[in-house]
PDB file of N, CA, C, O and CB in Angstrom:
ATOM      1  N   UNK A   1     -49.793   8.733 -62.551  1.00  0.00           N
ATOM      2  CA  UNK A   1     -49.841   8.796 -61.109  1.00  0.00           C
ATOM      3  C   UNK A   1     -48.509   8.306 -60.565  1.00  0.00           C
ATOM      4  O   UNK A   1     -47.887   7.311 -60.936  1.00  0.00           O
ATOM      5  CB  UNK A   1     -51.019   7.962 -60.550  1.00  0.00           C
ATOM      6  N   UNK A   2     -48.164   9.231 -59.568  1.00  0.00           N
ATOM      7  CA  UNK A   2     -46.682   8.110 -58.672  1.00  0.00           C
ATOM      8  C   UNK A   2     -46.844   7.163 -58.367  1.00  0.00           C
ATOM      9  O   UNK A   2     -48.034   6.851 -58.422  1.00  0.00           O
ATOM     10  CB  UNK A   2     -46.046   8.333 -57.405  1.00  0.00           C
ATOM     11  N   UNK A   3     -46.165   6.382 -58.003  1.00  0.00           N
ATOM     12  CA  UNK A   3     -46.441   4.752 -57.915  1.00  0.00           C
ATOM     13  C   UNK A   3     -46.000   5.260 -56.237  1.00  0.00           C
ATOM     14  O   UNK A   3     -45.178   6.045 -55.764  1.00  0.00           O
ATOM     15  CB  UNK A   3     -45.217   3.260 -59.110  1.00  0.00           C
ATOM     16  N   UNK A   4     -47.159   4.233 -55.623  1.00  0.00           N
ATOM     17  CA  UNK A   4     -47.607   4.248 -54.692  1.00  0.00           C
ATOM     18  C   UNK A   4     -46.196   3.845 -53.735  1.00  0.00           C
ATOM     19  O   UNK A   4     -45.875   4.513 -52.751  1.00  0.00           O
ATOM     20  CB  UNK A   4     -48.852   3.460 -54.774  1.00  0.00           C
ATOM     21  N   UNK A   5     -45.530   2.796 -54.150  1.00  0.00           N
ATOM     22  CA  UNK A   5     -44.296   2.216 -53.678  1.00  0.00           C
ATOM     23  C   UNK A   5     -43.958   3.451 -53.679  1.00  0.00           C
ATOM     24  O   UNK A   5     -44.216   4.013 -52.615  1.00  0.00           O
ATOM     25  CB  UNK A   5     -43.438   1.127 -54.411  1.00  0.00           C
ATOM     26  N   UNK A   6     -43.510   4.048 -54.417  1.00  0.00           N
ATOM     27  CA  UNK A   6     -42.277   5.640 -54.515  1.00  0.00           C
ATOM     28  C   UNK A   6     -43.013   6.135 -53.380  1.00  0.00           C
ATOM     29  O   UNK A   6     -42.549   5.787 -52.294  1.00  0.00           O
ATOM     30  CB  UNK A   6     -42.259   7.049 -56.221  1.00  0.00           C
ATOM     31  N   UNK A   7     -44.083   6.886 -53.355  1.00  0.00           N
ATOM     32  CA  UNK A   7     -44.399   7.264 -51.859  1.00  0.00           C
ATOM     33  C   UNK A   7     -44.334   6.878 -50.521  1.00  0.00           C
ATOM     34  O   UNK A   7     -44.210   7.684 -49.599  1.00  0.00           O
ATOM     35  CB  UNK A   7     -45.245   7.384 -51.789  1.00  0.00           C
ATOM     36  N   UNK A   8     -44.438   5.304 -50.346  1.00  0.00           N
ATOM     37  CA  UNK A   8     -43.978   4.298 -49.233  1.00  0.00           C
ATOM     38  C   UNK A   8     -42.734   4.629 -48.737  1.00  0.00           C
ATOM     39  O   UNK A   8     -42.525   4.995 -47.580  1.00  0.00           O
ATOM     40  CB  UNK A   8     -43.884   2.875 -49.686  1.00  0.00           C
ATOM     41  N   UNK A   9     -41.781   4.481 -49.736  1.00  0.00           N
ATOM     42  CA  UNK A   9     -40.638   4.319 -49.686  1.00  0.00           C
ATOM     43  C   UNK A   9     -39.860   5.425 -49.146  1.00  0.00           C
ATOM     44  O   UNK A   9     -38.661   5.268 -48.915  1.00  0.00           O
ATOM     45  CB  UNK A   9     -40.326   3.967 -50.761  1.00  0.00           C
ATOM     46  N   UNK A  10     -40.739   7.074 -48.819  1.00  0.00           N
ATOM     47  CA  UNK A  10     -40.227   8.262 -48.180  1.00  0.00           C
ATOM     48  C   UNK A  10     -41.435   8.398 -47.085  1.00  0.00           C
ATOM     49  O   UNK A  10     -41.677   9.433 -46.462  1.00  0.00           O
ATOM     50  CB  UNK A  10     -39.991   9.638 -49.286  1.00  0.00           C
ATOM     51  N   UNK A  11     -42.174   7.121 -46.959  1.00  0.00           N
ATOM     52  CA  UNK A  11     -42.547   7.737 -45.829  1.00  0.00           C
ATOM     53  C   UNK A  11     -44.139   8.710 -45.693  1.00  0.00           C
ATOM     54  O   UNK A  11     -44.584   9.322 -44.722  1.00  0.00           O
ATOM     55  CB  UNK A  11     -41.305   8.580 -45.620  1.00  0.00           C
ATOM     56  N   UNK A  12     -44.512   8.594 -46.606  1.00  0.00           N
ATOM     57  CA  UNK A  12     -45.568   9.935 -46.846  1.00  0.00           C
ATOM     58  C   UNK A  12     -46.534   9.455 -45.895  1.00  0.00           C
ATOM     59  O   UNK A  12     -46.527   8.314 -45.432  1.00  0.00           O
ATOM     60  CB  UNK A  12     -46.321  10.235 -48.547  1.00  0.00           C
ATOM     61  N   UNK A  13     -47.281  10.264 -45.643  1.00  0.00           N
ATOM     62  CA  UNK A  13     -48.598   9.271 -44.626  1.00  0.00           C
ATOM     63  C   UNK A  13     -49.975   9.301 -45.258  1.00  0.00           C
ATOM     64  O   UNK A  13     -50.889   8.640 -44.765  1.00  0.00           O
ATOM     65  CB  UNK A  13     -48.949   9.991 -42.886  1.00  0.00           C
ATOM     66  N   UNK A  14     -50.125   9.956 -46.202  1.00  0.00           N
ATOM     67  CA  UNK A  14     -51.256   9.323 -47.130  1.00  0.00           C
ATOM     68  C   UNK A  14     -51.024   9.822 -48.430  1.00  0.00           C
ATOM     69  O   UNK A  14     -50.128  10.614 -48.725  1.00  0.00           O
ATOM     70  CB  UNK A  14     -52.774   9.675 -46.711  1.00  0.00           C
ATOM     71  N   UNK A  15     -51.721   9.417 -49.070  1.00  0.00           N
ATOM     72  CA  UNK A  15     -51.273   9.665 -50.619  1.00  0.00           C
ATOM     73  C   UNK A  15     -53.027   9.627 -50.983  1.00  0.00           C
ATOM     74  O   UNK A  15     -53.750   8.796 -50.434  1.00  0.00           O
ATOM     75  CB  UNK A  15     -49.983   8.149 -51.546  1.00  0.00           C
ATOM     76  N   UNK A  16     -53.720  10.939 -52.264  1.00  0.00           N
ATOM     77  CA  UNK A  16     -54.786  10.851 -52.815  1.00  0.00           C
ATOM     78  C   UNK A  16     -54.866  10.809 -54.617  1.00  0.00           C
ATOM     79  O   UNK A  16     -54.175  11.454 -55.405  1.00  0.00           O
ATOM     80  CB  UNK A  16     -55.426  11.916 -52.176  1.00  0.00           C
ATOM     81  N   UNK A  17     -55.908   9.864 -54.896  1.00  0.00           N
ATOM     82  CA  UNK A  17     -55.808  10.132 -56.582  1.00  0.00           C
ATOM     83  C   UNK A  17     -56.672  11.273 -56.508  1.00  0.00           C
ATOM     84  O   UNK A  17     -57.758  11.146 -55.941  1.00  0.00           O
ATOM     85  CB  UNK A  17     -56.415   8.822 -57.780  1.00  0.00           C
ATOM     86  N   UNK A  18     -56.291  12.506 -57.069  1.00  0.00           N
ATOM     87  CA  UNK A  18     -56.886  13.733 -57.634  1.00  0.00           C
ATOM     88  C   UNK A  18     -56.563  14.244 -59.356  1.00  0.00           C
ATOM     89  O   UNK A  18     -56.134  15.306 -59.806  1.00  0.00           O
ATOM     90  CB  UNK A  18     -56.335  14.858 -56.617  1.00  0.00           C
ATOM     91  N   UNK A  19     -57.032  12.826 -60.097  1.00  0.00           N
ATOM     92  CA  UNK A  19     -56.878  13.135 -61.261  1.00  0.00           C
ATOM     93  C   UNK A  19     -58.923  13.960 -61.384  1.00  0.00           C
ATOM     94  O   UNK A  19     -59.948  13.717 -60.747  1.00  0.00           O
ATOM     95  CB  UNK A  19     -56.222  11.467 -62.298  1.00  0.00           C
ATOM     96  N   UNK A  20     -58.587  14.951 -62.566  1.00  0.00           N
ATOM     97  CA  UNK A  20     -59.806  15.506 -62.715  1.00  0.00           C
ATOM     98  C   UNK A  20     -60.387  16.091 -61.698  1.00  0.00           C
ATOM     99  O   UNK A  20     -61.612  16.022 -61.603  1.00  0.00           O
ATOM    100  CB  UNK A  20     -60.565  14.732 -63.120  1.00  0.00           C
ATOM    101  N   UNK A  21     -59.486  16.907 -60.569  1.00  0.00           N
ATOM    102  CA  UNK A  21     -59.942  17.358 -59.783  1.00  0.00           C
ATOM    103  C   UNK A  21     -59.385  18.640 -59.485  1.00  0.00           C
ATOM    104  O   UNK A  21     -58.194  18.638 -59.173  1.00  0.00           O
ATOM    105  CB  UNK A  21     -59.993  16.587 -59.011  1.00  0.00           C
ATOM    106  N   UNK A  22     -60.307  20.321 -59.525  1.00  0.00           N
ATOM    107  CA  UNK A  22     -59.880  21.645 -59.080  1.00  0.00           C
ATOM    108  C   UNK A  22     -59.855  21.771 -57.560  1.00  0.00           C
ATOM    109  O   UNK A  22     -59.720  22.929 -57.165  1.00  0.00           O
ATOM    110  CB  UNK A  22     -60.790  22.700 -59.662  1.00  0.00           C
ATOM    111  N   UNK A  23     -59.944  20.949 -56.744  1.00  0.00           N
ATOM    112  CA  UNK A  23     -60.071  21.105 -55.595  1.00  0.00           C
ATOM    113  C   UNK A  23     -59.462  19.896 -54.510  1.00  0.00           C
ATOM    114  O   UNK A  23     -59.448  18.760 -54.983  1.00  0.00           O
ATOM    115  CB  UNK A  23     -61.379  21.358 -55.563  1.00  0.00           C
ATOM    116  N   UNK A  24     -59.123  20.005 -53.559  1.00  0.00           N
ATOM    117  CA  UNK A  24     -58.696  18.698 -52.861  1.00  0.00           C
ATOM    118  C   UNK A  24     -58.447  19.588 -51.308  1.00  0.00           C
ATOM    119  O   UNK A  24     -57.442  19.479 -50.605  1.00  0.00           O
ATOM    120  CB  UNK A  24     -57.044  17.758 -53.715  1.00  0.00           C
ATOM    121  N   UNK A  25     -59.370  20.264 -51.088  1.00  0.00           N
ATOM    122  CA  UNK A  25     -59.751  20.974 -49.715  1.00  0.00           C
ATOM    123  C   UNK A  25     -60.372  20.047 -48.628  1.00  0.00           C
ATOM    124  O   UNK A  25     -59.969  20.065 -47.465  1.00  0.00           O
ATOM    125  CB  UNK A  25     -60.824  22.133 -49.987  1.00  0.00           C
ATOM    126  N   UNK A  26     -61.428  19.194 -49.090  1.00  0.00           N
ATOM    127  CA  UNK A  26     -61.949  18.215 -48.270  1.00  0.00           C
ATOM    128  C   UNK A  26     -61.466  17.206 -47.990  1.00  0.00           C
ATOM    129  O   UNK A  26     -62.295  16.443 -47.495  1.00  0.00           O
ATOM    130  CB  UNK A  26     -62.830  17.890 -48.537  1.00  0.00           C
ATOM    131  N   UNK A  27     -60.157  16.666 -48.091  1.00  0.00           N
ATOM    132  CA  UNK A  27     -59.037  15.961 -48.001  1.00  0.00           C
ATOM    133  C   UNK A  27     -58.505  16.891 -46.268  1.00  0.00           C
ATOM    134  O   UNK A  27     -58.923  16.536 -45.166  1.00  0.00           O
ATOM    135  CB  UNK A  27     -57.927  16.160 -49.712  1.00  0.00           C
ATOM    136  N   UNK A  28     -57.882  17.648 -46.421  1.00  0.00           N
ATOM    137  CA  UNK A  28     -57.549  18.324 -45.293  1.00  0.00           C
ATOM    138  C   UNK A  28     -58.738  19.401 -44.011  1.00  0.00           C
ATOM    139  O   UNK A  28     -59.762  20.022 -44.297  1.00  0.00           O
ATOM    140  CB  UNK A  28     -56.512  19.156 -46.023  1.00  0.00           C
ATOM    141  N   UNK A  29     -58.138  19.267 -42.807  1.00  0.00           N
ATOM    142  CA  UNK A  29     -58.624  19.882 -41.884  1.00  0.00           C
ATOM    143  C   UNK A  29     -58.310  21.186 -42.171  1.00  0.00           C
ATOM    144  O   UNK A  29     -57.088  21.330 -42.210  1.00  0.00           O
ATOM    145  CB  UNK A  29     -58.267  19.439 -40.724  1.00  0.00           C
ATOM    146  N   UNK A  30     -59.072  22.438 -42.438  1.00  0.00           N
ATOM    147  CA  UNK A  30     -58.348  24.185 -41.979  1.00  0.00           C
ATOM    148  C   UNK A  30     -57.482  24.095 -40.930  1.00  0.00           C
ATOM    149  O   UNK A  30     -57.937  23.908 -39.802  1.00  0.00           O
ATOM    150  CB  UNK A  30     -59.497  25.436 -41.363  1.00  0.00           C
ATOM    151  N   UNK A  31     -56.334  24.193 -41.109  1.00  0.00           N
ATOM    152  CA  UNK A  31     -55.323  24.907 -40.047  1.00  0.00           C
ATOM    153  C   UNK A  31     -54.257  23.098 -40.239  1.00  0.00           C
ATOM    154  O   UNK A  31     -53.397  23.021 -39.362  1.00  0.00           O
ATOM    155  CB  UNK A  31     -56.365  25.519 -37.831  1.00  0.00           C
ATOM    156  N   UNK A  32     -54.281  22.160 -40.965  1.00  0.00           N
ATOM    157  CA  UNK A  32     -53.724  21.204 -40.745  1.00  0.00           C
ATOM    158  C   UNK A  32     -53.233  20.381 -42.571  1.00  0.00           C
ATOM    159  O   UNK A  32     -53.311  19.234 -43.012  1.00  0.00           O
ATOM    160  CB  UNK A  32     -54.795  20.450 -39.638  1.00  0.00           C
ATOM    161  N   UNK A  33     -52.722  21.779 -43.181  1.00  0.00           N
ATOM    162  CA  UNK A  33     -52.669  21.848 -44.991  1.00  0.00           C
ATOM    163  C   UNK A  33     -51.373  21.857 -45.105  1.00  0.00           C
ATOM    164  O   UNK A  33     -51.154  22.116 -46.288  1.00  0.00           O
ATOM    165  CB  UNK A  33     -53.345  23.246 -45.906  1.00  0.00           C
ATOM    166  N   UNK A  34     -50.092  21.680 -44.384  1.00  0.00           N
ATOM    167  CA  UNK A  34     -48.775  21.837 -44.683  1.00  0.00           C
ATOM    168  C   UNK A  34     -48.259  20.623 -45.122  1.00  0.00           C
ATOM    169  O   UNK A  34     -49.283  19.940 -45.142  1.00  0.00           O
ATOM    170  CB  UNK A  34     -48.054  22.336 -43.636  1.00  0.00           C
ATOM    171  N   UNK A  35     -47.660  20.144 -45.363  1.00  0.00           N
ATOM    172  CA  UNK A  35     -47.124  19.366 -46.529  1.00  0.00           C
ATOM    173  C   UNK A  35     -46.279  19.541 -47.758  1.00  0.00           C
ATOM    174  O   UNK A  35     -45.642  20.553 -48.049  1.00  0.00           O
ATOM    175  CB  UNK A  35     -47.953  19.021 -46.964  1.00  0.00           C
ATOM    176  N   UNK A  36     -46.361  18.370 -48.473  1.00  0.00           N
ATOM    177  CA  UNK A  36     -44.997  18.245 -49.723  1.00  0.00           C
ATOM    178  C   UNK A  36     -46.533  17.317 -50.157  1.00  0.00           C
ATOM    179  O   UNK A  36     -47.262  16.560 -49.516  1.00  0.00           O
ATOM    180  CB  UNK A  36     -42.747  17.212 -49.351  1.00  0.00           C
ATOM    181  N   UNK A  37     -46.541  17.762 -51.356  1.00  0.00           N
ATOM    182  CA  UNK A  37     -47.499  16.909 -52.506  1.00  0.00           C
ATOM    183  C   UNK A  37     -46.486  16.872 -53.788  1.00  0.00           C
ATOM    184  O   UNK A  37     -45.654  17.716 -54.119  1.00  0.00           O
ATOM    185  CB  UNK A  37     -49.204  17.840 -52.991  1.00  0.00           C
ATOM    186  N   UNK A  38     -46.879  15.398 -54.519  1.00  0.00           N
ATOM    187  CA  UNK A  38     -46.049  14.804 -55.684  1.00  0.00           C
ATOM    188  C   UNK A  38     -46.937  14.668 -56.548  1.00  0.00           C
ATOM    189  O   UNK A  38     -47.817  13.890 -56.179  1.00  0.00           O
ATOM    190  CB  UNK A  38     -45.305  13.519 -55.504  1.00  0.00           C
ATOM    191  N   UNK A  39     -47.110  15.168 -57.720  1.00  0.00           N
ATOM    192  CA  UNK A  39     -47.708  15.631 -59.172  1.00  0.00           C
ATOM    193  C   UNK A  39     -47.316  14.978 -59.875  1.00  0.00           C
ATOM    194  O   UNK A  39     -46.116  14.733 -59.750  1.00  0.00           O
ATOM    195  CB  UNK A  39     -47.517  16.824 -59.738  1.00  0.00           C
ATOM    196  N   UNK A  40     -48.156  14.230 -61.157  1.00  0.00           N
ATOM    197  CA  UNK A  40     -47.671  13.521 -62.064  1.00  0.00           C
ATOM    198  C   UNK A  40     -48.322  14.385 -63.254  1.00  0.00           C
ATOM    199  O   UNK A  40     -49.253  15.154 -63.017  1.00  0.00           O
ATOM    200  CB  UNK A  40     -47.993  11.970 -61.911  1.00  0.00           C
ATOM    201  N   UNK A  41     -47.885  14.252 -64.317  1.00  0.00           N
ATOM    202  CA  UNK A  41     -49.038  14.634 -65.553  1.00  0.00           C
ATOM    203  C   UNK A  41     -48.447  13.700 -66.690  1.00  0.00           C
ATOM    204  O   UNK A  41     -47.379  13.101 -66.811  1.00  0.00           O
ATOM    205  CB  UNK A  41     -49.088  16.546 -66.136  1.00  0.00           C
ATOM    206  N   UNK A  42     -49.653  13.833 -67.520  1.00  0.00           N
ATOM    207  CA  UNK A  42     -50.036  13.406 -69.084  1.00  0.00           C
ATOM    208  C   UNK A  42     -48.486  12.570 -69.311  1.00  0.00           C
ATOM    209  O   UNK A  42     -48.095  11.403 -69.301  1.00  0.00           O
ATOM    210  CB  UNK A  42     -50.387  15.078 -70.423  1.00  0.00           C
ATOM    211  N   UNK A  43     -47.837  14.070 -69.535  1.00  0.00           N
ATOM    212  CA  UNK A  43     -46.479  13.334 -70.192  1.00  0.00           C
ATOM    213  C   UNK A  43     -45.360  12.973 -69.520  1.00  0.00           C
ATOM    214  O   UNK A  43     -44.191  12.986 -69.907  1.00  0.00           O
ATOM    215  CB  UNK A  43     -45.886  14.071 -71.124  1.00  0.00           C
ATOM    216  N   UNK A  44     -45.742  12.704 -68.654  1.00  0.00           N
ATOM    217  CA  UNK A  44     -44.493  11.530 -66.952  1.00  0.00           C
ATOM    218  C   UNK A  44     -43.942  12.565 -66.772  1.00  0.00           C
ATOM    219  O   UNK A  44     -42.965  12.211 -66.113  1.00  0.00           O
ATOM    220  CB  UNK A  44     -42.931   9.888 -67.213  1.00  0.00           C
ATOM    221  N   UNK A  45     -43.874  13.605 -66.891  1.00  0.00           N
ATOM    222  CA  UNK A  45     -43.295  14.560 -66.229  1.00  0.00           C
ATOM    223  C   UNK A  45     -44.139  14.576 -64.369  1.00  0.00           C
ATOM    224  O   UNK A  45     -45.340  14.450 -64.126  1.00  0.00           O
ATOM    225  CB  UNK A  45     -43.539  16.049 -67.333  1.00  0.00           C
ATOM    226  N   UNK A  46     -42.878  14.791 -63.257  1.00  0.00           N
ATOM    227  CA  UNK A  46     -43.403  14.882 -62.452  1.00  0.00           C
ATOM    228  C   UNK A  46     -42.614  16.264 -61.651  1.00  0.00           C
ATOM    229  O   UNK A  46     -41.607  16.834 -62.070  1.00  0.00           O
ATOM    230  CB  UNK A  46     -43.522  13.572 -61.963  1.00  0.00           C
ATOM    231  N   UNK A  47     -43.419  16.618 -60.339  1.00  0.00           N
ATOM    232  CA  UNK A  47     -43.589  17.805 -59.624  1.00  0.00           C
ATOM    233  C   UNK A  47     -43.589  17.453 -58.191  1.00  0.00           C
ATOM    234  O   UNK A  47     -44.600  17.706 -57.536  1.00  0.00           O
ATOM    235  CB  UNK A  47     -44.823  18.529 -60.029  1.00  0.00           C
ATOM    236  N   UNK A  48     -42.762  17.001 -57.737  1.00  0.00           N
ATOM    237  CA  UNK A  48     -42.684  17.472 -55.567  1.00  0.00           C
ATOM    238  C   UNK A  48     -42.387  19.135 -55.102  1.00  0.00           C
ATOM    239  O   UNK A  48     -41.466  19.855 -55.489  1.00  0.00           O
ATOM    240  CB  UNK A  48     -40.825  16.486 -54.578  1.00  0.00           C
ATOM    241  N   UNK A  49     -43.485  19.461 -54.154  1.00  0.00           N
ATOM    242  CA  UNK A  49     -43.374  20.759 -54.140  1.00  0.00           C
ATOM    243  C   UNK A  49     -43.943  20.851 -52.499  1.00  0.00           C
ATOM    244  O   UNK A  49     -44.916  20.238 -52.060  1.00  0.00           O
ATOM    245  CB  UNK A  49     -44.243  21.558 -55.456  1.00  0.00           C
ATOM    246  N   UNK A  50     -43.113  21.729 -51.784  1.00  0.00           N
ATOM    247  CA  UNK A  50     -43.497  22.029 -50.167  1.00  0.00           C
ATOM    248  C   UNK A  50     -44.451  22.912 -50.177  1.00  0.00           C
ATOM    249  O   UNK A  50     -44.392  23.657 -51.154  1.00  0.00           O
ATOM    250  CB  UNK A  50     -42.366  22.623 -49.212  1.00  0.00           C
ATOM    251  N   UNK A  51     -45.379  23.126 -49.399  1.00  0.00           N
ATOM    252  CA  UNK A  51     -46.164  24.052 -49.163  1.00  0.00           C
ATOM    253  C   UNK A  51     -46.449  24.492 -47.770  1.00  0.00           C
ATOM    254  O   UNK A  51     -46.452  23.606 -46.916  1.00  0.00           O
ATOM    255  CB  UNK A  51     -47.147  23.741 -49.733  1.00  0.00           C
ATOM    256  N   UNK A  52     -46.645  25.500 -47.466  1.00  0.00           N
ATOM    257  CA  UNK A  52     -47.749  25.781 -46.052  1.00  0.00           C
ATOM    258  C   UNK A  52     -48.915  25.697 -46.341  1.00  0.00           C
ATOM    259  O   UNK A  52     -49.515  25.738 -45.267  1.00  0.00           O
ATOM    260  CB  UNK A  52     -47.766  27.133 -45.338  1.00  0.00           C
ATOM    261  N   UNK A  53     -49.820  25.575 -47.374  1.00  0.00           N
ATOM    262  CA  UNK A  53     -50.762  25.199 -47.706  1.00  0.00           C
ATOM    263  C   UNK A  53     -51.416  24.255 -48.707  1.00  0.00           C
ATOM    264  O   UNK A  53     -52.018  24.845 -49.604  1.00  0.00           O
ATOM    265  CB  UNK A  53     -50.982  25.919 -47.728  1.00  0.00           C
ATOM    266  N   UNK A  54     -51.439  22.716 -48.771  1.00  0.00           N
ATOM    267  CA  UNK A  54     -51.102  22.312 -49.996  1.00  0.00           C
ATOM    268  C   UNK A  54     -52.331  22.349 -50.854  1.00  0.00           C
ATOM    269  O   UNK A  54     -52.220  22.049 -52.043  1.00  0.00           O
ATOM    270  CB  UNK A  54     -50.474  21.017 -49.947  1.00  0.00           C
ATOM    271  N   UNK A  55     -53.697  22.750 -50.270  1.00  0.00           N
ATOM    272  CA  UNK A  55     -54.611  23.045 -50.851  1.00  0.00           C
ATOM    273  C   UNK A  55     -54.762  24.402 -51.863  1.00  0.00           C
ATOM    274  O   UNK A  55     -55.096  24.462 -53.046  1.00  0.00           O
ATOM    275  CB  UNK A  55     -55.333  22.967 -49.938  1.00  0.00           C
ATOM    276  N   UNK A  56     -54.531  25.035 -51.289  1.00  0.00           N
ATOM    277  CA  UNK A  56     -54.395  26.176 -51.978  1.00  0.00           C
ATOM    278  C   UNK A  56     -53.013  26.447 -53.568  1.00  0.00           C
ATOM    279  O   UNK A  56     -53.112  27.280 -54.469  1.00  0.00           O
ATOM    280  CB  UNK A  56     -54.116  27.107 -50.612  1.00  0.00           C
ATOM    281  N   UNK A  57     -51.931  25.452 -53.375  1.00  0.00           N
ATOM    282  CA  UNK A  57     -50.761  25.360 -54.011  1.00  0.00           C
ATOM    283  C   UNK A  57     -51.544  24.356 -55.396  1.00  0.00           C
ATOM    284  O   UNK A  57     -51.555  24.522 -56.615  1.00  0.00           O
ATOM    285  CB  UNK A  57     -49.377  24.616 -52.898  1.00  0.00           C
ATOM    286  N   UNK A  58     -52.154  23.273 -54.469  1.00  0.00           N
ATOM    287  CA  UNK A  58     -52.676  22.477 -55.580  1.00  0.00           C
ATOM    288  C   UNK A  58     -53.737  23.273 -56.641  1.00  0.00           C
ATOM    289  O   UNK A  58     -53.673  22.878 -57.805  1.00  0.00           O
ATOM    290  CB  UNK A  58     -53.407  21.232 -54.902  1.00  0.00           C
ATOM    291  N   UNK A  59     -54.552  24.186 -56.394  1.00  0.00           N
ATOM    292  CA  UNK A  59     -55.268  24.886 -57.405  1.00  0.00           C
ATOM    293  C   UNK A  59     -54.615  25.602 -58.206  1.00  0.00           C
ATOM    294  O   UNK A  59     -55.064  25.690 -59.349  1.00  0.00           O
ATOM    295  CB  UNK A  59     -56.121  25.616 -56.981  1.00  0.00           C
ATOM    296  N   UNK A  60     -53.422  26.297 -57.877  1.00  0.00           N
ATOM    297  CA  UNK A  60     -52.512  26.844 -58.340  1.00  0.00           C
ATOM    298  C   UNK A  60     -51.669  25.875 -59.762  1.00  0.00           C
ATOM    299  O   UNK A  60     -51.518  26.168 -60.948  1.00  0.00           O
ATOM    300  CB  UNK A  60     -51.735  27.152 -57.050  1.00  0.00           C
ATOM    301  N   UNK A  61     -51.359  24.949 -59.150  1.00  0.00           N
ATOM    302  CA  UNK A  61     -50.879  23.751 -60.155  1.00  0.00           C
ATOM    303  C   UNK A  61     -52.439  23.362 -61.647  1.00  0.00           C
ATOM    304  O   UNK A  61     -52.465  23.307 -62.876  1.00  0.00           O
ATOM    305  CB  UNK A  61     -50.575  21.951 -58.723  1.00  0.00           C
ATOM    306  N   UNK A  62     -53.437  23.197 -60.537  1.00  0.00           N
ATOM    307  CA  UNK A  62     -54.394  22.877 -61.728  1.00  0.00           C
ATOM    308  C   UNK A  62     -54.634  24.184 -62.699  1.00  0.00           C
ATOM    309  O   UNK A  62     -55.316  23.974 -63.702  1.00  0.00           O
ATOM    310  CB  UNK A  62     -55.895  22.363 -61.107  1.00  0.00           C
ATOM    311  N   UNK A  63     -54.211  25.303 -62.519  1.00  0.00           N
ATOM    312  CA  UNK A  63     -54.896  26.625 -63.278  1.00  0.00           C
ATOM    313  C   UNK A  63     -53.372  26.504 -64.333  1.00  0.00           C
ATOM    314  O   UNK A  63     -53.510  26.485 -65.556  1.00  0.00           O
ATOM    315  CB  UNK A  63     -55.242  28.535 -62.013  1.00  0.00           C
ATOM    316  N   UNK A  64     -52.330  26.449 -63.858  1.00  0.00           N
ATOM    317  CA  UNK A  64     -51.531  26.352 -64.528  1.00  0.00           C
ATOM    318  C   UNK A  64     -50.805  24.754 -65.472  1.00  0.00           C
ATOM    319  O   UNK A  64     -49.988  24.734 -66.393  1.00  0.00           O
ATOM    320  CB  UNK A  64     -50.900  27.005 -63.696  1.00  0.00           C
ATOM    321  N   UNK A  65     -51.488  23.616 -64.791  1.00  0.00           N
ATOM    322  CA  UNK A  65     -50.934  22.719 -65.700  1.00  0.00           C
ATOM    323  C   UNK A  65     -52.499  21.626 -65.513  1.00  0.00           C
ATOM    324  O   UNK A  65     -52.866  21.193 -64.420  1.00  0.00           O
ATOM    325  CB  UNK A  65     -49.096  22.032 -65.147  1.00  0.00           C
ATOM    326  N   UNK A  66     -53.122  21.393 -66.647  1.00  0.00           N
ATOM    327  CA  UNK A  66     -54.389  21.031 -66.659  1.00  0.00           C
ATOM    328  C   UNK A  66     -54.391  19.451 -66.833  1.00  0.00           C
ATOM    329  O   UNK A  66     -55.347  18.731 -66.547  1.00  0.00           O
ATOM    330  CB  UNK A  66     -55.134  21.809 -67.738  1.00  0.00           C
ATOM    331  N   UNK A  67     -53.301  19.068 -67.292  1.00  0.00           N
ATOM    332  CA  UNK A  67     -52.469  18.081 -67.126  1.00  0.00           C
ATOM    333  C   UNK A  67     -52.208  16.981 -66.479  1.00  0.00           C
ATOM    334  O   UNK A  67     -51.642  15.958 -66.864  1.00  0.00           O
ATOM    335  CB  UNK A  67     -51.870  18.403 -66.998  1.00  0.00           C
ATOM    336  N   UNK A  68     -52.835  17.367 -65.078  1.00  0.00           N
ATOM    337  CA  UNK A  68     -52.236  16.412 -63.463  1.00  0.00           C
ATOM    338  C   UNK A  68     -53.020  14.811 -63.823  1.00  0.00           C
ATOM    339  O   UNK A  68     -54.057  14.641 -64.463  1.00  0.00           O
ATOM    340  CB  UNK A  68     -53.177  17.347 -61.356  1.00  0.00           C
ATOM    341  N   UNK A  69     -52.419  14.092 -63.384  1.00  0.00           N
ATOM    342  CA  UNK A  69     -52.839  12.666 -63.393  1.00  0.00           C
ATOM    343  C   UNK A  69     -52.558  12.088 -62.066  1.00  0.00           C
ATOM    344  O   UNK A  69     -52.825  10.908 -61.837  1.00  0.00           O
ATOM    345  CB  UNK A  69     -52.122  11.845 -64.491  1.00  0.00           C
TER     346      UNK A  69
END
């Protein structure tokens, strides 16, 4: 997981643990999903990525890296 400090430290305005999770829709309002989400996995490899939708981007990440922590 990012360390919570690293997110503080730019500012983010919330941060969620979605380890073991295909979904993170109920987190956001429809019409209010734009954002930058920060990805960690298994092997410290990490992922910041912009979206217009970060719900939809995040399933995308789980189909392709099963990985996320």
């Amino acid at each position: 997981m990012v360390s919570t400090s690293i997110l503080d430290s730019f500012n983010f305005s919330k941060s969620f643990y979605v380890e073991r999770r295909s979904l993170i829709a109920d987190h956001f309002q429809p019409g209010y999903r734009c954002g930058i989400s920060a990805l960690t996995f298994a092997n410290g490899d990490w992922c910041c990525s912009q979206s217009v939708d970060v719900t939809r981007r995040f399933v995308q990440h789980t189909n392709n890296h099963p990985d996320i922590t």
